[in-house]
N, C-alpha and C positions, 0 to 999 in steps of 0.2 A: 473470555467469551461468555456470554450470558445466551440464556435460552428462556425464553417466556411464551407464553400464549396467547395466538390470537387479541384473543377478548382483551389479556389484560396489556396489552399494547396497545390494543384501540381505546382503552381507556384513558391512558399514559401516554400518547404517542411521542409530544413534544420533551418528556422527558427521555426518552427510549431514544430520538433523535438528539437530543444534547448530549446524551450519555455516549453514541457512535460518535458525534461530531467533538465532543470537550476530552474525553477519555479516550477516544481512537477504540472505545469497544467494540466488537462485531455482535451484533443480536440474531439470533437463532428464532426466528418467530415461530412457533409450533402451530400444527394445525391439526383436530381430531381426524379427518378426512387422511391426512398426509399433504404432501407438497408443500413442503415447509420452506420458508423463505429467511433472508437474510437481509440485514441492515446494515451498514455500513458506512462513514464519513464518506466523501466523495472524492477525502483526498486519499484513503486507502484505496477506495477504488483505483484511482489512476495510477497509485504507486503498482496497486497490482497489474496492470494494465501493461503500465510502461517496462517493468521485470520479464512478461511475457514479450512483449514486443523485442528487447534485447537478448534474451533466452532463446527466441525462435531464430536466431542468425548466428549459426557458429562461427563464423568470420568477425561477427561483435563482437561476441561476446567472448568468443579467447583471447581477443587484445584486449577489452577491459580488464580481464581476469591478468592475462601481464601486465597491466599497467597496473595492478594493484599490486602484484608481486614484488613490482621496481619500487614501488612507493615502500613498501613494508621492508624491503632490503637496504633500503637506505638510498636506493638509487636515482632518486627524485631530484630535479635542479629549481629552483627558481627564475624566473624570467619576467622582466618588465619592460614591458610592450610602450614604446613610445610613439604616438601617434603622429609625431614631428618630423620623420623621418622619412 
């Protein structure tokens, strides 16, 4: 996580934005006043997004959480789906 200022964001911006967007940094823009904002890729955005969305439904998100159990246990099958059929 990086934390910079204003100013020198507004200076940099398009670097500040490759930097969230190429390195998945999150930027902390600071501000004298307060109200300090955040930069972010937009695919971190939606991962955060999507984590919430799944988190907010315990009925999901305990079967995911099993089915990653089954995976990790060895318990996983393979299956190929033939559309011929």
């Amino acid at each position: 996580m990086l934390a910079a200022n204003f100013s020198t964001v507004r200076k940099n911006f398009k670097g500040y934005c490759d930097t969230a967007n190429n390195d998945l940094e999150t930027v902390i823009i600071t501000r004298k006043e307060g109200g300090n904002a955040v930069l972010m890729s937009e695919a971190e955005y939606n991962n955060i997004m999507e984590n919430l969305f799944v988190r907010s439904n315990k009925e999901t998100y305990s079967r995911l959480k099993e089915s990653i159990n089954q995976l990790e246990q060895g318990q996983a099958a393979i299956r190929n789906i033939d559309n011929d059929e």
